[in-house]
N, C-alpha and C positions, 0 to 999 in steps of 0.2 A: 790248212786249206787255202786254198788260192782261187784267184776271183775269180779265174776260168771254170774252175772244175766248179765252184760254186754257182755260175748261171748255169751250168750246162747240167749237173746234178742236180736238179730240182728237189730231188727225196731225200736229198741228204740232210741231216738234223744240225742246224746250227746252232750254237753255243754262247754266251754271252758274250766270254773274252775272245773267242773269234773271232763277234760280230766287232765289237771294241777294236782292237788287232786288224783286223780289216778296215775299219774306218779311221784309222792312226795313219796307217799306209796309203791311204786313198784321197783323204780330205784337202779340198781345196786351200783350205784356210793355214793348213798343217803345210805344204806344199810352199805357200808364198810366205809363210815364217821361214821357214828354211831356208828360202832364196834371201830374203832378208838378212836374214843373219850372218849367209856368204858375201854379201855386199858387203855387210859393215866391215866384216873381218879383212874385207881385201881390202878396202878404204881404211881402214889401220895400218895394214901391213905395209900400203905405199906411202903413208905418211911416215910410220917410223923407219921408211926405208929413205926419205928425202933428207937431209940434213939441213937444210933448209927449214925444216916444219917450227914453227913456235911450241909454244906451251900451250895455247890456250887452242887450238886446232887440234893437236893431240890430244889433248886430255877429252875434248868433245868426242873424239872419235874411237876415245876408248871407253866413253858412256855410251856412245851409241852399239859398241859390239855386247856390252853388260846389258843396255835395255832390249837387245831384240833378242839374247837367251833367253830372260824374263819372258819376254813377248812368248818364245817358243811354247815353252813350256804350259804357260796358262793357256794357251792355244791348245793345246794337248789335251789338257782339265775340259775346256770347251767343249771340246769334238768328246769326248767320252761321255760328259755328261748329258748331250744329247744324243748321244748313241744309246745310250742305258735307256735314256727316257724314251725313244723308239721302240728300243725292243721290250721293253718291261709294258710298256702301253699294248701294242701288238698280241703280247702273249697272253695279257689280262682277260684280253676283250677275246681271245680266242677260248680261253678257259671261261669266261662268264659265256660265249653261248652256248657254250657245254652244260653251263648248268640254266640257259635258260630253255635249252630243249628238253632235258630232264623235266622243268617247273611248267614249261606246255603240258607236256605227259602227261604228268600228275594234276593239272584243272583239266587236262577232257576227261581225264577218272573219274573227278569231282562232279565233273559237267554231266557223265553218264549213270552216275548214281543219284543223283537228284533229279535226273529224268525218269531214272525208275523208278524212285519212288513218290514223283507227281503220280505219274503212272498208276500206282496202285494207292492212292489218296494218302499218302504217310510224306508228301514236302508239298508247299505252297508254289504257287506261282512268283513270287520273289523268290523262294530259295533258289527256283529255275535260274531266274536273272540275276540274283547275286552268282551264280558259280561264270554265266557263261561270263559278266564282265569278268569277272578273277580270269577267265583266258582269253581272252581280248587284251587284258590289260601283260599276262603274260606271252602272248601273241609278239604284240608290240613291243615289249622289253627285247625281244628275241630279233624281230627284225630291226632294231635302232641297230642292235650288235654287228649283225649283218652290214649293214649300212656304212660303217663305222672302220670295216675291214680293211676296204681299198685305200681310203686318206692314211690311214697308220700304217700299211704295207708302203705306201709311195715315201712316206717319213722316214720310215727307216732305212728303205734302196736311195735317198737322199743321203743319207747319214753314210751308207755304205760304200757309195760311190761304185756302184754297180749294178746292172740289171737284172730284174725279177718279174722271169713270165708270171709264175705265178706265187702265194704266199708258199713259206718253207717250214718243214717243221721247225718249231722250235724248240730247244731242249729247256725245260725249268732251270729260272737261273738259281745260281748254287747258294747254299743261304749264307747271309751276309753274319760274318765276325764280328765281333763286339768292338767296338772302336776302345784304343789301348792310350794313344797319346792324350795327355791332359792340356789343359785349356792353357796352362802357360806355357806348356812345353809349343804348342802351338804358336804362339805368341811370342816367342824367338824368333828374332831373326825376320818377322813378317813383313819389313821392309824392304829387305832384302828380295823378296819372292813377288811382290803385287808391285806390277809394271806401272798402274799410277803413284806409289810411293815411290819404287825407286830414281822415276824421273824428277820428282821433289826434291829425293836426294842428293838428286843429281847434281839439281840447281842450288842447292844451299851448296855444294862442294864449289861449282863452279862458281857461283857468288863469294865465297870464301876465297877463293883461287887472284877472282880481280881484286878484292880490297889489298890482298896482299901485294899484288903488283901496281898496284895504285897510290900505295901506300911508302911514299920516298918524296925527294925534295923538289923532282924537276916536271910531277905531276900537280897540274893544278888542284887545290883543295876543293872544288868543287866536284869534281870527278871522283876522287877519294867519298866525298860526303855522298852523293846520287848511290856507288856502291854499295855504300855501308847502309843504306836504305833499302835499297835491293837486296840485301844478304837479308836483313831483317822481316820484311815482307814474307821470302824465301824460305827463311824458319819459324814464321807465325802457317805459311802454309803447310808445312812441312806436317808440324804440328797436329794441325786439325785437323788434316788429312790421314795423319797416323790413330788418332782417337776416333774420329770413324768408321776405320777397316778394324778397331780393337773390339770398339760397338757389333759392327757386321759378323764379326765372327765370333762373337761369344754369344749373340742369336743362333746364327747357324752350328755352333755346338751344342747350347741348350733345345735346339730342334730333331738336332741327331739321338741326343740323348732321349726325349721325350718319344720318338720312333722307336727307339728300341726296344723300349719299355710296354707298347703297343703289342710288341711278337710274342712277348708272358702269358698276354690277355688270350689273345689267338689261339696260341697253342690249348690253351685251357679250355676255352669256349668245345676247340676240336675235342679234346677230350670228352667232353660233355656230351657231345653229339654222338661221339664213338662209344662212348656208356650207354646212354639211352636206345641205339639202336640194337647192342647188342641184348639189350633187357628186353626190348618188346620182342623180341625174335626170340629169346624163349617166351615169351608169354605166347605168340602167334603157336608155336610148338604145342603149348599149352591150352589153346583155344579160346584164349580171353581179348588175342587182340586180332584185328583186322588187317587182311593184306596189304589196301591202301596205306592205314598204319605205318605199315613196313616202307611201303613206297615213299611216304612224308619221310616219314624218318632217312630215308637214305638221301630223298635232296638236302633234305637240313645238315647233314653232314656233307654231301656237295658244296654247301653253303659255305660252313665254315672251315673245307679245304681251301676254295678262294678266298675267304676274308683273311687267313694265313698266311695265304700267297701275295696279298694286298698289302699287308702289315711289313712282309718282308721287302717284298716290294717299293716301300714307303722310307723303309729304312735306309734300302739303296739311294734314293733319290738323295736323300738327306745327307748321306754321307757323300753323295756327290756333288750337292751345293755345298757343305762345310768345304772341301776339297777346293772349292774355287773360291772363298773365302779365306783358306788358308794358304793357296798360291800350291799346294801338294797335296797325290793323290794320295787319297785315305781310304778309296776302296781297294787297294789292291789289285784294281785292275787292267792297269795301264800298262804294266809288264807282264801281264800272262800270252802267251802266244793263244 
């Protein structure tokens, strides 16, 4: 799908890794890495093409072509992770007013049966007022949602980098895989990948670089000794700096995990719902239970379609902060067209 046919297809159903896929291609941020990245590499290229150039000019400018791939890259993780969180927000709130127009319904039923029977002396005047606030209070749930529409429609045509007369179907996003890589395999190489570590790296190498060239008989020894303090500093930061991102992302994997663990519940809860209603619908068959009955029962399992949806939901995000944590995408969905 392409960004034309997408404004101008209003009814056409978009897709998670379309919308993803379309804001990879679009993004401003993704856009001026890129350009970056072609600086540096032409600013290598004319330095290794001078013969002239030093060592220590080149070597900078061959960390500066290593830190803006970096850069790329987690620029990537960025724009996806807020792209996810556009559209999984967007679609939430479009499925909860679904279910808060269903839970209207069902309090003006409430509302009209406790007026029937004030009516014929079998409910109080509070039971009156108890149902109508239960729709009042479901009223307002309903319009917050409403409300809510436009801010997370314009988040997302933010994220898309395209224009949206109006909201677009969205397709449910697909449910998320079980995350596979373990917390060390992760923890390879994570220097390498997070753009504040490998500029540390950078600088212990290049701190390493001058003691060694400093390091002979016609350099004075104080220049030698300020280095070899520099290099030092350089790997105490290095350091702490490493044990930090080690910290951040073995939170954000123990987050992912505890999310996914959340979808078991869900799916169960659904189950439960989907049990119960099919029972009382034989009983309603049967004549022991009530239409209304039936009516609770099917938003209750409205219910816990979206809390399913939410869990999954949850999961995504998760795996989309470990991913920026880990410097790589871990949902999968940065390569899907």
């Amino acid at each position: 799908m392409t960004l034309s046919s997408l404004a101008l297809a209003q009814s056409a159903t978009l897709t998670l890794p379309q919308a993803i896929h379309l804001a990879l291609a679009q993004s401003t941020q993704v856009l001026n890495a890129q350009a970056s990245l072609q600086s540096a590499t032409a600013q290598l290229a004319a330095l290794k093409a001078d013969p002239n150039t030093l060592i220590v000019p080149l070597t900078q400018a061959e960390q500066a072509v290593t830190l803006a791939q970096v850069n790329l890259q987690v620029t990537r993780l960025q724009v996806l992770q807020s792209t996810l969180s556009a559209y999984l927000a967007l679609y939430e709130d479009l499925r909860s007013m679904a279910l808060a127009q269903a839970q209207v319904a069902l309090a003006q039923r409430n509302l009209a049966i406790q007026e029937s029977k004030f009516a014929n002396g079998n409910a109080t005047s509070l039971d009156v007022a108890q149902a109508r606030t239960a729709l009042a209070a479901q009223q307002q749930t309903l319009a917050n949602d409403q409300a809510q529409e436009p801010s997370l429609l314009s988040q997302l045509v933010t994220d898309l980098g395209t224009n949206l007369s109006a909201t677009p179907k969205l397709a449910p996003p697909p449910p998320p895989q079980a995350l596979t890589a373990s917390l060390s395999e992760l923890q390879q190489g994570l220097s390498e990948r997070l753009p504040a570590l490998v500029q540390d790296e950078q600088a212990v190498a290049l701190d390493t670089l001058q003691v060694k060239l400093d390091d002979n008989d016609y350099t004075p020894p104080l220049t030698l000794t300020t280095a070899k303090i520099a290099l030092g500093n350089a790997q105490r930061t290095l350091s702490l700096a490493l044990a930090n991102a080690v910290a951040q992302l073995q939170s954000a994997y123990q987050a992912a995990q505890n999310s996914f663990a959340l979808i078991a519940i869900a799916r169960q809860n659904l189950a439960n719902a989907q049990t119960t209603l099919k029972q009382d619908q034989a009983a309603f068959k049967a004549g022991t239970v009530s239409a209304v009955q039936i009516q609770s029962d099917e938003v209750s399992l409205k219910s816990q379609k979206l809390s399913l949806q939410e869990a999954q939901d949850g999961y995504w995000r998760a795996l989309a902060a470990l991913s920026i944590a880990a410097g790589e995408d871990l949902t999968g969905l940065e390569g899907q067209p």
